[in-house]
C-alpha positions in Angstrom: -9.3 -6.7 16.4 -11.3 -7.9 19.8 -10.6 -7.3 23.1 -9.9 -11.2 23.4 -7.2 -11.3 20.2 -5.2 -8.3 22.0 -5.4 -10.2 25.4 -4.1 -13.4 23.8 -1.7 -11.3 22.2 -0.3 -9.5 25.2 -0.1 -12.8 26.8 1.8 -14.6 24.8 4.3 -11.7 24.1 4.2 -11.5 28.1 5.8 -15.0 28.3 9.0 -13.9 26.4 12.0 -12.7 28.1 12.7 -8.3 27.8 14.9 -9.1 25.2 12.7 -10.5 23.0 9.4 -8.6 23.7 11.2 -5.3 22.5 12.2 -7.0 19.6 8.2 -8.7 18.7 6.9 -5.0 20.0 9.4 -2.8 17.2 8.0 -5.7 14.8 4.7 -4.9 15.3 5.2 -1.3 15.1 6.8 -1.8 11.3 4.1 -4.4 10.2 1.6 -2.1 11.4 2.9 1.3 10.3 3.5 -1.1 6.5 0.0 -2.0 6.9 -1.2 1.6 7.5 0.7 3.0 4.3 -0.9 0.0 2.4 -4.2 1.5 3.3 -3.3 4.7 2.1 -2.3 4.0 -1.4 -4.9 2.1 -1.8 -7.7 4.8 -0.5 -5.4 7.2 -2.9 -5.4 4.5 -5.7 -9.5 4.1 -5.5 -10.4 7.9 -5.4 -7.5 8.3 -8.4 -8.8 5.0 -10.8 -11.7 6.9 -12.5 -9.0 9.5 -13.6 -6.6 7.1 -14.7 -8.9 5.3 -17.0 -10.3 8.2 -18.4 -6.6 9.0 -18.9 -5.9 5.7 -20.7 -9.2 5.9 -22.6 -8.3 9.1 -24.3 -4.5 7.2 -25.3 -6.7 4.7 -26.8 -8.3 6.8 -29.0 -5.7 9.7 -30.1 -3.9 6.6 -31.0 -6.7 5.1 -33.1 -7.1 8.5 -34.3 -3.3 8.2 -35.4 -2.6 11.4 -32.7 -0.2 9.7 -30.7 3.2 9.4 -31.6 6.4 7.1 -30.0 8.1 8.6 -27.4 11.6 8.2 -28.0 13.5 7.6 -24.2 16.8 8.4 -25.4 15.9 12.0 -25.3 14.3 12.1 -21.8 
């Protein structure tokens, strides 16, 4: 974000009462610390994805292959 965007930012945050800049401020803090997990899962999701569809590839073909059989839930 630029130096200007935070400035405008603080400013209008500046121009509500205690109250309600402690409440905008805790907001922040979630959206951000939400935003941050976001950014994880998806750096985890993008070095996992080769993996996974390697994984989903080899389903494929023990199925074709008739390998595979149905997994019956009731016994999990």
């Amino acid at each position: 974000m630029s130096s200007a965007a935070i400035k405008d930012l603080v400013e209008i945050v500046e121009a509500l009462p205690s109250e309600v800049q402690a409440q905008v401020v805790e907001h922040l803090r979630e959206y951000i610390a939400d935003l941050q997990d976001e950014q994880q899962w998806d750096a985890s999701f993008s070095r996992t994805q080769s993996s996974l569809v390697a994984a989903v590839r080899r389903a494929k073909q023990e199925r074709a292959e008739g390998k595979a059989t149905v997994m019956d839930y009731e016994q999990l």
